[in-house]
C-alpha positions in Angstrom: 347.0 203.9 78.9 346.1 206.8 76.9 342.0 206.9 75.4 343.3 206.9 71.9 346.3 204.4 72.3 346.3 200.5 71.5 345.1 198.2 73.8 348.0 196.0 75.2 345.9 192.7 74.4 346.4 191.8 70.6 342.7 190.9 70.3 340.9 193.3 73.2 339.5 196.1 71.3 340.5 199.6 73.2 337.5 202.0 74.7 337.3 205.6 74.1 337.9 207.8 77.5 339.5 205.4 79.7 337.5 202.5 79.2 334.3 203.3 79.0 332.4 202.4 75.9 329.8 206.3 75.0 327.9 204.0 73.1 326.5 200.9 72.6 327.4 200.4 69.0 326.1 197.2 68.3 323.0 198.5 69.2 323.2 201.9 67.2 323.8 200.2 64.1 321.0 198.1 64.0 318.5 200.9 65.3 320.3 203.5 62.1 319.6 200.5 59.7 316.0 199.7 60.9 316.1 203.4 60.5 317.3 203.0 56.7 314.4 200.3 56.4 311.9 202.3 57.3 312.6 205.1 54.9 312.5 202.6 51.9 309.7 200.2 52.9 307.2 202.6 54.2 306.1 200.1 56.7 304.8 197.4 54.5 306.4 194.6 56.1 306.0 191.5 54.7 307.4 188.0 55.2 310.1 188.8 52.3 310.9 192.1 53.8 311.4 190.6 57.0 313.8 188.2 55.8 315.7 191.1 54.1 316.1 193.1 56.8 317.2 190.6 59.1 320.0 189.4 56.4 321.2 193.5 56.4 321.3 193.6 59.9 323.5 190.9 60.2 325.8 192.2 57.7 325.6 195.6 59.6 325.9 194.7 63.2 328.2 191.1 62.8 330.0 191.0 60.1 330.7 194.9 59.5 330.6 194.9 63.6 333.2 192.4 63.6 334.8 193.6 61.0 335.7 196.9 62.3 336.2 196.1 65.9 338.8 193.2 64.8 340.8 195.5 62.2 341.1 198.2 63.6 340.4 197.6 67.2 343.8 194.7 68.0 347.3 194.8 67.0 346.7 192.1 64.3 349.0 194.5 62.0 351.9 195.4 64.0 353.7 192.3 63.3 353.0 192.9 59.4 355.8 195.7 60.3 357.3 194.3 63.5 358.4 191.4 62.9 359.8 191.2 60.0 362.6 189.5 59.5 362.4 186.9 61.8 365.2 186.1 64.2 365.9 182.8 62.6 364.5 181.2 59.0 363.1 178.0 59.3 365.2 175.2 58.5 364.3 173.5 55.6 365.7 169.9 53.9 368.6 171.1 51.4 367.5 169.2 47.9 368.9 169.7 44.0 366.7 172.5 43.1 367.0 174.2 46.3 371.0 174.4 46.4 372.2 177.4 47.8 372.8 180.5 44.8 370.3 178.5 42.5 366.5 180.3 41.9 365.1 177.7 43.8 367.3 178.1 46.8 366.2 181.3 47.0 362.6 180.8 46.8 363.1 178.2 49.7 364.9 180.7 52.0 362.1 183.3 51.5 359.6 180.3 52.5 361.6 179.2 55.3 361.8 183.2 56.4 358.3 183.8 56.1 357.5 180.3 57.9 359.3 181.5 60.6 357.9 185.3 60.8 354.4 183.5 60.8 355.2 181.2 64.0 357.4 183.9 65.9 355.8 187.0 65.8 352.5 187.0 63.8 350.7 183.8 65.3 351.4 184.5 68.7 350.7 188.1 68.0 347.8 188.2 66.2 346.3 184.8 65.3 343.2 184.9 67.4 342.3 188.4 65.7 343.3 187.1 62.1 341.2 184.0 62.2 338.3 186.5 63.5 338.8 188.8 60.1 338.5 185.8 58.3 335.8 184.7 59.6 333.6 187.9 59.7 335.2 188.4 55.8 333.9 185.1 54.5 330.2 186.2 56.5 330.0 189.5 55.0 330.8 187.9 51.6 328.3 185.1 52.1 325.9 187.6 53.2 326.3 190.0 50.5 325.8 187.1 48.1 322.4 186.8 49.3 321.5 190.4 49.2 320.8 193.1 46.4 323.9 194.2 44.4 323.2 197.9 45.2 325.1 196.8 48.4 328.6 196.5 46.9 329.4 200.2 47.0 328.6 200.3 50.8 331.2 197.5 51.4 333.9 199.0 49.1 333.2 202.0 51.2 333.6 199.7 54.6 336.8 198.4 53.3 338.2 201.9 52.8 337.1 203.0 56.5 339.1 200.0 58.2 342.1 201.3 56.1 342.0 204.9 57.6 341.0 203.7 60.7 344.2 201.3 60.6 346.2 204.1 59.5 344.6 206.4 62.2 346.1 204.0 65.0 349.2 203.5 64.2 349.7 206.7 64.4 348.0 206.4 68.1 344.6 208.3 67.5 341.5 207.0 67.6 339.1 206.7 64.2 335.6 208.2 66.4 334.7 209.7 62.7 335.2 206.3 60.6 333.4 204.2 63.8 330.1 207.0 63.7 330.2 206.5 59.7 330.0 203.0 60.2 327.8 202.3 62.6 325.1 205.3 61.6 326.1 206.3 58.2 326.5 202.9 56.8 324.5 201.4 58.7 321.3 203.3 57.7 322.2 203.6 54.1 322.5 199.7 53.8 319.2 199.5 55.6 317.8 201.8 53.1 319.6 200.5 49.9 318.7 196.5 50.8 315.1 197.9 49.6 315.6 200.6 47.1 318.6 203.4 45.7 318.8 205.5 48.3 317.4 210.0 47.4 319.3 212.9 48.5 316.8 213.1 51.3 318.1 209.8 52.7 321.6 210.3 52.5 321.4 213.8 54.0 319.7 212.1 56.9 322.5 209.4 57.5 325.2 212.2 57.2 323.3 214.4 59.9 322.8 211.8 61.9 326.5 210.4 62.2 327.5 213.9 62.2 325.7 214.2 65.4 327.1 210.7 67.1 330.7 212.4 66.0 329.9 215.5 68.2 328.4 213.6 70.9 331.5 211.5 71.1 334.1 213.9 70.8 332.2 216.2 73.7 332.2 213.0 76.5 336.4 213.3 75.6 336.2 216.6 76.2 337.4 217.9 72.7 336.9 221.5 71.3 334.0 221.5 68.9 332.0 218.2 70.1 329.1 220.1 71.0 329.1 222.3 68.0 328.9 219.4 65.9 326.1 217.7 68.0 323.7 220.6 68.4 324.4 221.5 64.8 323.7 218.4 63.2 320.4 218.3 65.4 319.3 221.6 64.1 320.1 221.2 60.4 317.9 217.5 61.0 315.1 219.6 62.2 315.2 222.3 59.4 315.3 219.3 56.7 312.4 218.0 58.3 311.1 221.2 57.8 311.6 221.6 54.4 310.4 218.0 53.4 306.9 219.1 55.5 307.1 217.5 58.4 306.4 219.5 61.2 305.4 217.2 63.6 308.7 215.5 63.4 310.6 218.5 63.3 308.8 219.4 66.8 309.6 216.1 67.8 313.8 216.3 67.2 313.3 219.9 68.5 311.7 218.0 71.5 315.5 215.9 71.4 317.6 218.6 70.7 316.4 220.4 74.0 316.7 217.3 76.1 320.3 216.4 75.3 320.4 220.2 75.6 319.8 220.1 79.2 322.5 217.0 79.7 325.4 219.6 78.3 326.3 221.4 81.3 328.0 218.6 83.1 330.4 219.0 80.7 331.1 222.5 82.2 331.9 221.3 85.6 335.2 220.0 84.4 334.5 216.7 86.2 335.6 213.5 84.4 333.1 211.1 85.5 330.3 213.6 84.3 332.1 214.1 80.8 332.4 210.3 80.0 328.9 209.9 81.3 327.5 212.2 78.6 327.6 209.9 75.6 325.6 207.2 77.1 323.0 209.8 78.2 322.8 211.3 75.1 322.2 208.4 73.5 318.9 207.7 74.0 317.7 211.0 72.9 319.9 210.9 69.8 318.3 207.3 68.9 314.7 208.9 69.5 315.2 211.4 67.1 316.7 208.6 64.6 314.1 206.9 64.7 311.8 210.4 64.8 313.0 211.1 61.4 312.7 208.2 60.3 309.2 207.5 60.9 308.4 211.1 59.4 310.2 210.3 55.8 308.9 206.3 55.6 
């Protein structure tokens, strides 16, 4: 099976290169929304802020996790275009208002036709994935009951990802942009936004950041550009830091940026095994510069 095709189980989420997950992303998403935390509470952690941030991380990692992997990760939607119309309506008992030609009849046939779509080719199909989008839908909803209003943008913005990324694989590619947005972007804006409105300063962070994980994803599939993205985003990073007047951190990403550095030419050697290997050991030195910057803006 191709890297960026569909996974032949309707509720196994497919890998990028061959099977093998870059990233752990669970992980990354709560390490870019402690990230986000950091930058709004300034390390004045109280019993309330606690509380807070673990009610954002588990909108972030399981119910936005979940979210994502489910719709966009199974074939819950090809029967919303596969299987319909069913082979066969339902049958259904043939009463006054339901006689054949009358409004009623006609309602009743379109029951009995849906009825039938649900049990033939979207339950068996997709029900194990559907209850799970229902389930991490009515989380994130409870959740984002309990926490700050400035939050609804970020899961309008969620919402709109899953679409593209649902779009992205029916046509058979792979959403690696909408999955780094998600898990970094979003991730460390909800972190920072649970506390306070988020500065430019902040945002340009999160964008460098997933920016980055896009580059370091696309260079363990071995596309053109990956590494331009990655080293760029690293290097814009440390000449923010720069400008906001923290040299110290900006040594420290530079620090980063050298050691995945030093990682890229496996990728030269044309060796597949090496390439998918990258990601995860890029990862850690990508996380240490998260958490890097930060520390330095907190």
């Amino acid at each position: 099976m191709e890297a960026h095709g569909l996974c032949d189980s309707p509720i196994e989420p497919p890998t990028q290169g061959g099977g093998l997950r870059p990233f752990p992303w669970g992980l990354t998403a709560a390490v870019a929304t402690c990230c986000g935390a950091l930058t709004a509470n300034h390390l004045r952690w109280r019993e309330e802020s606690l509380l807070l941030l673990g009610l954002v991380l588990l909108l972030t990692v399981l119910a936005w996790g979940s979210l994502w992997s489910l719709g966009t990760g199974t074939r819950w939607f090809h029967p919303l275009a596969e299987g319909w119309p069913p082979s066969q309506p339902m049958g259904i008992p043939t009463l006054p208002y339901t006689l054949p030609g009358s409004p009623g009849g006609r309602v009743g046939r379109w029951l009995s036709r849906l009825v039938a779509w649900w049990q033939e080719a979207f339950w068996p199909a997709a029900g194990t994935a559907f209850v799970g989008l229902l389930t991490a839908a009515a989380l994130a909803a409870l959740l984002s009951l309990l926490l700050p209003d400035r939050l609804c943008p970020l899961n309008a913005a969620l919402v709109a990802l899953i679409g593209l990324g649902i779009s992205q694989r029916r046509r058979d590619r792979d959403p690696v942009a909408g999955e780094a947005l998600l898990r970094v972007g979003l991730g460390w804006l909800a972190g920072h936004t649970a506390f306070t409105w988020p500065g430019w300063p902040v945002i340009s962070l999160a964008l460098a950041f997933t920016v980055a994980m896009v580059g370091a994803l696309r260079a363990s599939r071995g596309e053109a550009g990956g590494l331009w993205l990655l080293n760029g985003a690293l290097a814009a990073i440390l000449l923010l830091l720069v400008a906001l007047q923290h040299p110290l951190a900006a040594g420290g990403v530079g620090l980063f940026l050298f050691g995945q550095v030093a990682l890229q030419p496996s990728l030269r050697t044309g060796e597949e095994a090496l390439r998918l290997g990258f990601g995860r050991r890029a990862w850690p030195w990508l996380m240490a510069a998260m958490l890097t910057a930060a520390l330095a803006v907190a």
